[in-house]
RODO-2510 file (C-alpha; in nm, 4 decimals, decimal comma):
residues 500
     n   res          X          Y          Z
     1     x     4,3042     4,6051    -4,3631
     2     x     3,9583     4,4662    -4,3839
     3     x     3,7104     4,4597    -4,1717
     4     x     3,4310     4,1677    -4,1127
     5     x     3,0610     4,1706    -4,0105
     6     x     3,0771     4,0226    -3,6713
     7     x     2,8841     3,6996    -3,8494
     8     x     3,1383     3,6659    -4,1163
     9     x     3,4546     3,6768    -3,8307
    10     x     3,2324     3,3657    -3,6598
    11     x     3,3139     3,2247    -4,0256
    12     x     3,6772     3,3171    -4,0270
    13     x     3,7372     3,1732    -3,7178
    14     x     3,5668     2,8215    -3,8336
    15     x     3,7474     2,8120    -4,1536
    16     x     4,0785     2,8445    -3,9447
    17     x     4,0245     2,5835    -3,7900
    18     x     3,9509     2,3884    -4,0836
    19     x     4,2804     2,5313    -4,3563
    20     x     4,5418     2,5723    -4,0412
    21     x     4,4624     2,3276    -3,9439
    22     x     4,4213     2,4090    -3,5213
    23     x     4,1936     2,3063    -3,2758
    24     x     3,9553     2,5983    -3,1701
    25     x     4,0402     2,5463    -2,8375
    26     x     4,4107     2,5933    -2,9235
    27     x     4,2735     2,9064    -3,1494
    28     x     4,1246     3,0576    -2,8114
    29     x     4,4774     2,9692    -2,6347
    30     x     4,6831     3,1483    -2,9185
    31     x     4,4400     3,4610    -2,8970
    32     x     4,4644     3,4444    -2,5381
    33     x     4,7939     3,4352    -2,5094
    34     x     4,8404     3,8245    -2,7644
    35     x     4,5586     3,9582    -2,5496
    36     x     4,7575     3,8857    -2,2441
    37     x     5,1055     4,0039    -2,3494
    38     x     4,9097     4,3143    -2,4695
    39     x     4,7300     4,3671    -2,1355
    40     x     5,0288     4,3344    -1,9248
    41     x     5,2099     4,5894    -2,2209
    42     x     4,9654     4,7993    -2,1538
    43     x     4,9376     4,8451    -1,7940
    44     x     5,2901     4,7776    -1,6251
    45     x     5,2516     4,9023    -1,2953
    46     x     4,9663     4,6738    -1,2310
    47     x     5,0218     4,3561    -1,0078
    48     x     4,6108     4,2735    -0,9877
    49     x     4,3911     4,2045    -1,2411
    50     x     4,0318     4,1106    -1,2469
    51     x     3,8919     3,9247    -1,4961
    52     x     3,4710     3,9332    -1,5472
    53     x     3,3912     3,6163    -1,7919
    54     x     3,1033     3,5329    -1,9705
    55     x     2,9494     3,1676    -2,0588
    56     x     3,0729     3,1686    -2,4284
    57     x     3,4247     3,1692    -2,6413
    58     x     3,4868     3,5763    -2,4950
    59     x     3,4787     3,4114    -2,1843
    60     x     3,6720     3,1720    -2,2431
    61     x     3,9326     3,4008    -2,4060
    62     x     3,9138     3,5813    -2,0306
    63     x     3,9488     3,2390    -1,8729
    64     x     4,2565     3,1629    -2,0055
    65     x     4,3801     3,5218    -1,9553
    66     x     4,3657     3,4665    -1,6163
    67     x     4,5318     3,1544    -1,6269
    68     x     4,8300     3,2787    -1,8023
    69     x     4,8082     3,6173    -1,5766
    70     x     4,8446     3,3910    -1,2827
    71     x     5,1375     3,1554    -1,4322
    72     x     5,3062     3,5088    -1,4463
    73     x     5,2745     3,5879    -1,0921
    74     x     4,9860     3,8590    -1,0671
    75     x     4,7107     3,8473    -0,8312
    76     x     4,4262     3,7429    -1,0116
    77     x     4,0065     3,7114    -0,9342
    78     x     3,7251     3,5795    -1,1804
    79     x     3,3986     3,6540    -1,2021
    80     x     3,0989     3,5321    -1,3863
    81     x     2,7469     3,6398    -1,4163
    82     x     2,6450     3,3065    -1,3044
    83     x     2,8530     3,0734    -1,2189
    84     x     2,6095     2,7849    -1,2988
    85     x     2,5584     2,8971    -1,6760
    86     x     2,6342     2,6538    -1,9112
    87     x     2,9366     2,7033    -2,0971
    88     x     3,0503     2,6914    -2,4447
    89     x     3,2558     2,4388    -2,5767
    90     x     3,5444     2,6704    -2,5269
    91     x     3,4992     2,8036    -2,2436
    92     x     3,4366     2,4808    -2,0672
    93     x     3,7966     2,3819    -2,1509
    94     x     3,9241     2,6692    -2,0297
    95     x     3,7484     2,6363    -1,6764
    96     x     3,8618     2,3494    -1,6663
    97     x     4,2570     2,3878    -1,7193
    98     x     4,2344     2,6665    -1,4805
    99     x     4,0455     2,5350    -1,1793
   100     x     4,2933     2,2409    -1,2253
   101     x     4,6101     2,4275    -1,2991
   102     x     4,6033     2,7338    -1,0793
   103     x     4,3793     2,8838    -0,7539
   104     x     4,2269     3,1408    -0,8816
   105     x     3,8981     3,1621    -0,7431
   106     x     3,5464     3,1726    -0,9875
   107     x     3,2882     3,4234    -0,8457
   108     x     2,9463     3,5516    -0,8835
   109     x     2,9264     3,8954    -0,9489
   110     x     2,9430     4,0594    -0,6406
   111     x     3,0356     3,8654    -0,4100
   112     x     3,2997     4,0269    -0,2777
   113     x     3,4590     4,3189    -0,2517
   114     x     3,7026     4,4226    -0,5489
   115     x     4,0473     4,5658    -0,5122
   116     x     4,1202     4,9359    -0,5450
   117     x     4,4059     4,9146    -0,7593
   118     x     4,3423     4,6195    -0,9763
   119     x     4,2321     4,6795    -1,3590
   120     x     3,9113     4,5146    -1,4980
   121     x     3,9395     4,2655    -1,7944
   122     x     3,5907     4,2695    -1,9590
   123     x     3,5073     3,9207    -2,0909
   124     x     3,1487     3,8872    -2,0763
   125     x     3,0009     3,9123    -2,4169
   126     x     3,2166     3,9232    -2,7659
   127     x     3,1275     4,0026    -3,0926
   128     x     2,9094     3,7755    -3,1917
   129     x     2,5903     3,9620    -2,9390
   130     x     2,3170     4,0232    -3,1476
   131     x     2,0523     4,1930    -2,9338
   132     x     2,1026     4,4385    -2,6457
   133     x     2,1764     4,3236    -2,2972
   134     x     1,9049     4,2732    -2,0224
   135     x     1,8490     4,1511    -1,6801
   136     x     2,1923     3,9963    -1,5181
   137     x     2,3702     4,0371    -1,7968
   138     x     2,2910     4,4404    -1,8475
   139     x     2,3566     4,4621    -1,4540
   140     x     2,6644     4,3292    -1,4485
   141     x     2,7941     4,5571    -1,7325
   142     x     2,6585     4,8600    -1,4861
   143     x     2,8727     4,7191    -1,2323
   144     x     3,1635     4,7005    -1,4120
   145     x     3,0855     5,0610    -1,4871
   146     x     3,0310     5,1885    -1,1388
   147     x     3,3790     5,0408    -1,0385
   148     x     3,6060     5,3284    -1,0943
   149     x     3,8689     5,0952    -1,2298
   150     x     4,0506     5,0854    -1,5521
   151     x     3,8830     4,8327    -1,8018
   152     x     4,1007     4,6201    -2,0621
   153     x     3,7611     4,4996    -2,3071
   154     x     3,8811     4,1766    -2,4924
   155     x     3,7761     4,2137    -2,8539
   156     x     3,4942     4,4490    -2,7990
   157     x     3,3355     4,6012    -2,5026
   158     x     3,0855     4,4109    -2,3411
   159     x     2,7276     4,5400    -2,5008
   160     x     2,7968     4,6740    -2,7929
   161     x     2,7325     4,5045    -3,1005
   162     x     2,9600     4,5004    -3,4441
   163     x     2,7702     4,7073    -3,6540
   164     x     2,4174     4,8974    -3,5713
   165     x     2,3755     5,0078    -3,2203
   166     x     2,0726     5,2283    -3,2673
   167     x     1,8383     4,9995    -3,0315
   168     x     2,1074     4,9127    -2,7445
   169     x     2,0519     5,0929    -2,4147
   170     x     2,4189     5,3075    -2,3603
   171     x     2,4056     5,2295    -2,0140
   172     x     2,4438     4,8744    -2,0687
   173     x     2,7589     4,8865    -2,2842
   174     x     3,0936     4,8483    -2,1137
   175     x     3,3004     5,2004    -2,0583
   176     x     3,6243     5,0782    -2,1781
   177     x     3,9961     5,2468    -2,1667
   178     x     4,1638     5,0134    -2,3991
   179     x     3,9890     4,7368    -2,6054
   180     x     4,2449     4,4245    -2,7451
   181     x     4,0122     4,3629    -3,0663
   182     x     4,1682     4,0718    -3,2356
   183     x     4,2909     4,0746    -3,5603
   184     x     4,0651     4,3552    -3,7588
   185     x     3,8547     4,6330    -3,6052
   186     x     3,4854     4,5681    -3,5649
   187     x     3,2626     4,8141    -3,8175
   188     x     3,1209     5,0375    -3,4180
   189     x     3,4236     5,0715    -3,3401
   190     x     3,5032     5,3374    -3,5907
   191     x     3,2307     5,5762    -3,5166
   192     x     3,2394     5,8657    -3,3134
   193     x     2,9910     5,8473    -3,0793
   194     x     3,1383     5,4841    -3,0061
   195     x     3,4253     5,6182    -2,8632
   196     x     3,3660     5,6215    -2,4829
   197     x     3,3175     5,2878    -2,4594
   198     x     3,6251     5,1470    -2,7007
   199     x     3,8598     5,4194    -2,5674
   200     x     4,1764     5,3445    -2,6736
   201     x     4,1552     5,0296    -2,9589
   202     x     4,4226     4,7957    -3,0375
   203     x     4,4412     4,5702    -3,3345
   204     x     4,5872     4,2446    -3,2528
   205     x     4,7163     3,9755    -3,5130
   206     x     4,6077     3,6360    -3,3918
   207     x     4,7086     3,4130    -3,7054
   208     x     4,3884     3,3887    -3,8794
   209     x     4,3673     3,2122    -4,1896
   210     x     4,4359     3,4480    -4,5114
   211     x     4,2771     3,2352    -4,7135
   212     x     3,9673     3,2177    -4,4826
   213     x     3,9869     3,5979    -4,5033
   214     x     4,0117     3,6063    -4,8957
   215     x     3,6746     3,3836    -4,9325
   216     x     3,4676     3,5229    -4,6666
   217     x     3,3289     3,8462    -4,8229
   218     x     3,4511     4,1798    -4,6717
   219     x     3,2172     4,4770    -4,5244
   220     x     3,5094     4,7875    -4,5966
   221     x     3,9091     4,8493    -4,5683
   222     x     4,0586     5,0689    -4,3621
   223     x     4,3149     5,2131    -4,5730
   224     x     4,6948     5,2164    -4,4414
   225     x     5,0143     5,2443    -4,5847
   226     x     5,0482     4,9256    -4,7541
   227     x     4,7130     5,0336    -4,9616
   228     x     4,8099     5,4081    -4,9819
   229     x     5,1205     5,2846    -5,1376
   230     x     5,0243     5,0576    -5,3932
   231     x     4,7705     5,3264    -5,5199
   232     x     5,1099     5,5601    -5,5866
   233     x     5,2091     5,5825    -5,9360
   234     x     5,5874     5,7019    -6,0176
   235     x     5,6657     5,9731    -6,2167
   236     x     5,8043     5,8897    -6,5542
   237     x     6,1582     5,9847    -6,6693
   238     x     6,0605     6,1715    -6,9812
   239     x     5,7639     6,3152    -6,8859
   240     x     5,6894     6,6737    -6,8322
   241     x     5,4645     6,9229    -6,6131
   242     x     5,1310     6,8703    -6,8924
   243     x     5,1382     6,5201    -6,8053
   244     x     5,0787     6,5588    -6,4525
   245     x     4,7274     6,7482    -6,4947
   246     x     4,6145     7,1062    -6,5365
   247     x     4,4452     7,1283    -6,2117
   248     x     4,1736     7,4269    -6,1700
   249     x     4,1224     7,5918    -5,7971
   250     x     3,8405     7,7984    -5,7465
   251     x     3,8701     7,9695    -5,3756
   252     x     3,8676     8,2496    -5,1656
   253     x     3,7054     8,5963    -5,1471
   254     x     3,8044     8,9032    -4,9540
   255     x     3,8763     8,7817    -4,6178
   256     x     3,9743     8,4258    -4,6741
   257     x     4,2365     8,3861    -4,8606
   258     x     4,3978     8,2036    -4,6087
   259     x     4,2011     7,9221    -4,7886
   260     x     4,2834     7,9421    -5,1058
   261     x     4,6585     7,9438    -5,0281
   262     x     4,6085     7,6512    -4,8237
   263     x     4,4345     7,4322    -5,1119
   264     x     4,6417     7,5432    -5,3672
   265     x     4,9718     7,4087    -5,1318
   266     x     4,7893     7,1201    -5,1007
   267     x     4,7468     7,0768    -5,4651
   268     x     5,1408     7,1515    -5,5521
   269     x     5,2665     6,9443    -5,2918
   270     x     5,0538     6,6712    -5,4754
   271     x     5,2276     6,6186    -5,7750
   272     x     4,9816     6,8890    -5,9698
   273     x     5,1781     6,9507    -6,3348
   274     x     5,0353     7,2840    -6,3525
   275     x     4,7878     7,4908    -6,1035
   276     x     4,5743     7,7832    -6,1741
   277     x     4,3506     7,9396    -5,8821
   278     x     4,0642     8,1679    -5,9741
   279     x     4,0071     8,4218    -5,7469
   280     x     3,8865     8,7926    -5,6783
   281     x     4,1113     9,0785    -5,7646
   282     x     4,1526     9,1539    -5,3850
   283     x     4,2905     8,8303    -5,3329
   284     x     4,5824     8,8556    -5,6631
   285     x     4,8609     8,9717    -5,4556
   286     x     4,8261     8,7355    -5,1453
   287     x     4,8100     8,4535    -5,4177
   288     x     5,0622     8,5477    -5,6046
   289     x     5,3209     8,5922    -5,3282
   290     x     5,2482     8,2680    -5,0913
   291     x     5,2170     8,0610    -5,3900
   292     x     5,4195     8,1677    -5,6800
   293     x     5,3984     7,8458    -5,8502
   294     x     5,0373     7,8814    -5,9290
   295     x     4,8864     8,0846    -6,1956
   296     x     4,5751     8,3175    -6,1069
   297     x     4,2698     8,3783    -6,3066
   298     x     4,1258     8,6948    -6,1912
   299     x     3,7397     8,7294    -6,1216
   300     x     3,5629     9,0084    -6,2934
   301     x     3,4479     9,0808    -5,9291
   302     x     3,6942     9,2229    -5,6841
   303     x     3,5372     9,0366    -5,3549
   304     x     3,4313     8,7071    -5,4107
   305     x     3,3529     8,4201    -5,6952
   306     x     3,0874     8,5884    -5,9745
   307     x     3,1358     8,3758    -6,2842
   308     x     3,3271     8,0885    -6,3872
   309     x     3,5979     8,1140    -6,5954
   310     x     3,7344     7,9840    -6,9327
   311     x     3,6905     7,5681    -6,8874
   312     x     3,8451     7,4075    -7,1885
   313     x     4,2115     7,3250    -7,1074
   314     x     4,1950     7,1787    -6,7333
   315     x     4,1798     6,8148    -6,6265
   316     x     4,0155     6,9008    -6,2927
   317     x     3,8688     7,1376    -6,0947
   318     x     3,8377     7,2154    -5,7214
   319     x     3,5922     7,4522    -5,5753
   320     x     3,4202     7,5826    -5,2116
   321     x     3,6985     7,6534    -5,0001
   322     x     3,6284     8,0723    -4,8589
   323     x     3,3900     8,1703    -5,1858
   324     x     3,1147     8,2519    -4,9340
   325     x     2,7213     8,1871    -4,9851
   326     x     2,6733     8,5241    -5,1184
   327     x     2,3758     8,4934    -5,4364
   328     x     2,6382     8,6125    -5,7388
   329     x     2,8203     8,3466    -5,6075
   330     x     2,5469     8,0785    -5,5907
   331     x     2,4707     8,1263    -5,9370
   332     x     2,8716     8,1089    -6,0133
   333     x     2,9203     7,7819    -5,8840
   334     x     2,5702     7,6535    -6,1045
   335     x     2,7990     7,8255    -6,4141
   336     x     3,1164     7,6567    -6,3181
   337     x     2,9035     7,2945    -6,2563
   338     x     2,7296     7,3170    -6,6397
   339     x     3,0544     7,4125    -6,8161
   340     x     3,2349     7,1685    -6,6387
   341     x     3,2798     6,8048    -6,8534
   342     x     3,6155     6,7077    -6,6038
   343     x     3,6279     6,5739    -6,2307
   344     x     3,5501     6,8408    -5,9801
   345     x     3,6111     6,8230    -5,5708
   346     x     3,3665     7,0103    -5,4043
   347     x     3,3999     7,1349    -5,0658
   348     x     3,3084     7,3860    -4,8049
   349     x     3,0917     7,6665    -4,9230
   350     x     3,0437     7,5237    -5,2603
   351     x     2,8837     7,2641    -5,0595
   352     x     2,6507     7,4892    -4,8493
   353     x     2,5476     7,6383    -5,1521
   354     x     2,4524     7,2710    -5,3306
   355     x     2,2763     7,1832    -5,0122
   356     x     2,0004     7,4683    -5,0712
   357     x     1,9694     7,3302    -5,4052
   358     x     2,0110     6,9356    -5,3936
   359     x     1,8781     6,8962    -5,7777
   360     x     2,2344     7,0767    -5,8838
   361     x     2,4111     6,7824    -5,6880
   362     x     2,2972     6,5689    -6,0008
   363     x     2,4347     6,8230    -6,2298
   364     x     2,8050     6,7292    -6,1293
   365     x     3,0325     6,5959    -6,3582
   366     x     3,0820     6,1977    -6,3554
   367     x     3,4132     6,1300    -6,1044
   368     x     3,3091     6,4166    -5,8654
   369     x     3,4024     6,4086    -5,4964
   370     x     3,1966     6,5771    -5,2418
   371     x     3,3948     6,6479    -4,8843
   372     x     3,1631     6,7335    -4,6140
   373     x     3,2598     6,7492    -4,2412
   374     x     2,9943     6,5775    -4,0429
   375     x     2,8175     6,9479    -4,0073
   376     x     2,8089     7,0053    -4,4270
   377     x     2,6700     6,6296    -4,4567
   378     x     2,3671     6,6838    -4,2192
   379     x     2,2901     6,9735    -4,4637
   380     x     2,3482     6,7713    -4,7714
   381     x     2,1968     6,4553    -4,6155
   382     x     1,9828     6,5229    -4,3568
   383     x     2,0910     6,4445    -3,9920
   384     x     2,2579     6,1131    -3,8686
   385     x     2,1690     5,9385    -3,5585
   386     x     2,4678     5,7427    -3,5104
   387     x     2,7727     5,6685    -3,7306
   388     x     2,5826     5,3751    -3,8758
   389     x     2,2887     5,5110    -3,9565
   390     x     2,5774     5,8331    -4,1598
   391     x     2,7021     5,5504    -4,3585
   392     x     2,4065     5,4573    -4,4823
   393     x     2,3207     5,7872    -4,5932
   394     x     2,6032     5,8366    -4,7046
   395     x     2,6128     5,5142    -4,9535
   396     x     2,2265     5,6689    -5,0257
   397     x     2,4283     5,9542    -5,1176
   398     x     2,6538     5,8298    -5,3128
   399     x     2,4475     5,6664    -5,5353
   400     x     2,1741     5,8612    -5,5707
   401     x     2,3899     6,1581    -5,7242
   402     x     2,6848     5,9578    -5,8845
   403     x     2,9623     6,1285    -5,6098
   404     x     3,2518     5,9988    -5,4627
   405     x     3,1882     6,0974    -5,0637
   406     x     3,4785     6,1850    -4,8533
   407     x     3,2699     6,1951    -4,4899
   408     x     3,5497     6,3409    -4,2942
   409     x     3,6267     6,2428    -3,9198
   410     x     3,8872     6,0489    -3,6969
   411     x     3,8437     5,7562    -3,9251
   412     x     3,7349     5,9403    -4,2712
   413     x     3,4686     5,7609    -4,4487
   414     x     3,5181     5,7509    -4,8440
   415     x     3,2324     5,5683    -5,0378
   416     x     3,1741     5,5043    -5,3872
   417     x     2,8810     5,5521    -5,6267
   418     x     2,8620     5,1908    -5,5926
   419     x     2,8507     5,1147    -5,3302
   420     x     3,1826     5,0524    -5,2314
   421     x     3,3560     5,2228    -4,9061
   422     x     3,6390     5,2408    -4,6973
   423     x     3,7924     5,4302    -4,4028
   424     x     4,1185     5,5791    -4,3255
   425     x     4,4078     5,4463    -4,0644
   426     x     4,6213     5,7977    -4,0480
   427     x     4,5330     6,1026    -3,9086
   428     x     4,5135     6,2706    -3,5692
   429     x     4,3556     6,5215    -3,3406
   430     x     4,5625     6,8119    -3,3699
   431     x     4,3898     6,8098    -3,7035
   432     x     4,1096     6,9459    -3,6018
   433     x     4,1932     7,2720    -3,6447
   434     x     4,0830     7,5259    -3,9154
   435     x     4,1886     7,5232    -4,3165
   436     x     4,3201     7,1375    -4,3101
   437     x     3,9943     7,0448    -4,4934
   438     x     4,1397     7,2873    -4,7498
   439     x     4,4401     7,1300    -4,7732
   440     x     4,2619     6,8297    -4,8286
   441     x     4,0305     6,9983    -5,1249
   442     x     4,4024     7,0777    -5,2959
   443     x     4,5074     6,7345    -5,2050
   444     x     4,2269     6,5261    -5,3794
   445     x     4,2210     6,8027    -5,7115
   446     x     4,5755     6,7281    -5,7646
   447     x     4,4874     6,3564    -5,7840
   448     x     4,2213     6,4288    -6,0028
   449     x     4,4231     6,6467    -6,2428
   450     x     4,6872     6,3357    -6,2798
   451     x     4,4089     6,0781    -6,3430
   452     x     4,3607     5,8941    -6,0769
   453     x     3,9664     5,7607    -6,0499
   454     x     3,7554     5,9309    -5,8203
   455     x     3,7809     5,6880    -5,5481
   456     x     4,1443     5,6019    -5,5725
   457     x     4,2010     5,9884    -5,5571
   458     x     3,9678     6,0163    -5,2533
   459     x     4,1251     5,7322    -5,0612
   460     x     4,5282     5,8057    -5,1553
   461     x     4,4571     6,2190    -5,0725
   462     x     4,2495     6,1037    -4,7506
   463     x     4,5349     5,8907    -4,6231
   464     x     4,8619     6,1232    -4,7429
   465     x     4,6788     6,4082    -4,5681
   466     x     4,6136     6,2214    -4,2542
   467     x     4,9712     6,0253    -4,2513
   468     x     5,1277     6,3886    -4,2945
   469     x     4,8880     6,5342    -4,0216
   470     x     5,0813     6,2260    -3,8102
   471     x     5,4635     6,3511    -3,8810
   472     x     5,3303     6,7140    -3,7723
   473     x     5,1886     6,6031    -3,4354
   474     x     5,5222     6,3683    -3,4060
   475     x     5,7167     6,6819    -3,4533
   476     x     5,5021     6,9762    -3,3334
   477     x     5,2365     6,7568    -3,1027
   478     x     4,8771     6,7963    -3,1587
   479     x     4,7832     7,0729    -2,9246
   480     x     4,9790     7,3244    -3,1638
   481     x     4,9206     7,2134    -3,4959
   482     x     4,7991     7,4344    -3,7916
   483     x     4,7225     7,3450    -4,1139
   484     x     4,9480     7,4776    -4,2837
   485     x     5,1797     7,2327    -4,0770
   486     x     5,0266     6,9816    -4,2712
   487     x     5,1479     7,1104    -4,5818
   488     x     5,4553     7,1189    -4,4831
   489     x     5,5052     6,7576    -4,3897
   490     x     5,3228     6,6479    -4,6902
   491     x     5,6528     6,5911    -4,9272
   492     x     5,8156     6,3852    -4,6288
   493     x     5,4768     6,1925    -4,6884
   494     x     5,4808     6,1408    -5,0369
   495     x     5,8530     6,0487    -4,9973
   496     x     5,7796     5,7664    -4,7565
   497     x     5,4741     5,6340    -5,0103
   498     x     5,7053     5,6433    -5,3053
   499     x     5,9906     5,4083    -5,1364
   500     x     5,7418     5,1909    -4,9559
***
């Protein structure tokens, strides 16, 4: 799925109207008519609904909402911000056909007294704002706020704007519980700190031209199945386990080796041919019992990572997860990084220990991915103010030290050296838990090891973890997910990819 700056969707939506061909006031009565089906989907107890509009096509997209709520028998009310505005094109139209078709009444703000059991439909300002709300405008979003009511938020919530946020006053953005946002995702949306005011988001296919959509130039994907799929690459009848990568692990010390079973899972339930994890001595046994498919390489040291081992016959190489920041193996990792000519994923400690040394990030071999969580990338990167302002440091990143990034969070950011970037449709909260990033690590290394490119590896892993993640929590729920549940539902994943 792609997604659209909110200037390029303006351009979508022209260009349907041109190749469908379809009036765009029969575009706003097609979109209207998904966004109500979905409302009234989405709230089936409610008989009373009450719609705030704004002067331009979002308000007319609440206009007729209300029209086609009332022509289904709910109780409806409108209100505008001022009722004198002049309208859009659009919206005119669509005051018109429903002052003449039905009796729903067209408000101020305020005028009256709202039900206490209706649910708000926020139509006051669409994608297309482009500076932060003030005056009427702002106050009538703090109404809305102060109601106590559920809010429906057509296309986006009122305030917030499609991409950078960083100079909009919070208090003037509509709280939503659901937003309808039709047919892609807008680029705030998928940031975290975005959250209480989208709530809940639903995509919603409105018919928009695919052709439109192929010439107007794209910001990102999200990557779903479709996508995840078609990066899947069969397994060959004659082939054998060397021609599915010699994958190298590097993980654990005494205390944690909880992680490196969990990567090295990761990596055999990904289609590795062959899998050796280097650990310490005190970690052998653990290894060797939880994962007898994999081969150890036994550390000179008997507690932790102290020197890198023998390089020459693996086709990638995973390190960080539970080596610990201890000096030996700080200088270790530098060892394993200058004798490595192969793809290496880099995680966890590995990464604490590059971030007190950012020159060695440079020293990583070409088709490296780098997997912070959002605490590891304020190390590596220096601290984010908002989502937008992370993927811009993050494409920084990216370039600056020839990484593939793998950001990870509800909607995982992966980003190429150039400048190319993506995020992911699968995944849940019950992963949130400890040792699924190291399932992850084992994930992406076993992609490496068979090939794939850096970012193809980083996107597929990213998604088959997440999707997996998914049939847990559909099985087990999210509240008592672990990650090793997500190992265990990673063949069904890989199963569903490969007959897709």
């Amino acid at each position: 799925m792609k997604i659209f700056s909110t200037s390029a969707v303006g351009r979508i939506d022209a260009l349907t109207v041109i190749y469908e061909p379809i009036s765009s006031v029969d575009l706003m009565e097609r979109a209207s008519h998904r966004l109500t089906c979905a409302l009234v989907d989405y709230f089936p107890n409610t008989r009373e609904f009450v719609v705030f509009a704004g002067s331009g096509n979002n308000g007319g997209d609440g206009l007729v909402m209300a029209r086609l709520l009332f022509e289904r028998g709910y109780s409806v009310g409108v209100f505008m911000v001022d009722t004198a505005a002049k309208l859009s094109f659009c919206c005119q139209k669509a005051m018109e056909r429903l002052r003449k078709e039905t009796s729903v009444a067209v408000r101020n703000i305020g005028e009256c007294a709202l039900p206490s059991d209706a649910v708000v439909v926020d139509a006051l300002f669409g994608s297309g704002l482009n500076r932060p709300l003030t005056g009427a405008a702002a106050s009538a979003v703090m109404f809305i706020n102060s109601l106590s009511l559920p809010v429906a938020a057509v296309d986006i919530p009122s305030g917030l704007m499609g991409e950078d946020n960083s100079a909009v006053d919070k208090e003037c953005i509509v709280r939503a519980d659901v937003t309808f946002t039709l047919q892609f995702p807008k680029l705030s949306m998928l940031f975290a700190e975005n959250e209480p005011f989208v709530g809940e988001m639903q995509v919603l296919e409105i018919g928009l031209s695919r052709r439109a959509m192929d010439e107007v130039g794209h910001l990102a994907f999200i990557t779903e199945e479709d996508e995840a799929a078609a990066l899947v690459r069969p397994r060959r009848c004659h082939s054998h386990k060397g021609d599915y990568g010699r994958a190298l692990l590097v993980a654990g010390s005494r205390g944690m080796a909880g992680a490196s079973v969990l990567a090295a899972k990761g990596a055999l339930r990904s289609g590795a041919g062959l899998l050796t994890v280097h650990a310490p001595q005190c970690n052998n046994a653990i290894l060797q019992t939880a994962v007898p498919e994999a081969m150890t390489s036994i550390d000179c040291c008997d507690t932790h990572f102290s020197a890198a081992p023998f390089m020459e016959r693996y086709s990638a190489v995973g390190v960080g997860p539970g080596i610990g920041l201890s000096t030996m193996t700080s200088g270790a990792l530098l060892q394993l990084i200058d004798k490595c000519n192969v793809p290496m994923v880099v995680d966890a400690d590995a990464l604490n220990i590059l971030s007190l040394h950012p020159d060695w990030f440079r020293r990583l071999p070409q088709g490296s991915v780098v997997t912070p969580h959002p605490g590891e990338f304020a190390r590596m990167a220096g601290g984010a103010t908002s989502g937008y302002d992370a993927l811009q440091k993050a494409l920084a990143f990216a370039r600056d030290n020839n990484v593939c990034m793998v950001l990870k969070g509800a909607y995982t950011l992966v980003v190429s050296p150039s400048g190319e970037y993506s995020f992911n449709g699968s995944g849940n909260p019950g992963m949130a838990t400890g040792g699924s990033g190291d399932v992850l690590t084992g994930v992406i290394l076993a992609l490496l090891a068979r090939g794939y490119s850096a970012y193809d590896a980083a996107r597929l892993g990213v998604y088959v973890h997440g999707a997996a993640g998914d049939c847990a929590a559909a099985t087990l729920g999210e509240t008592a997910m672990c990650a090793g549940d997500i190992v265990e539902y990673l063949p069904q994943t890989w199963r569903m990819l490969e007959k897709y």
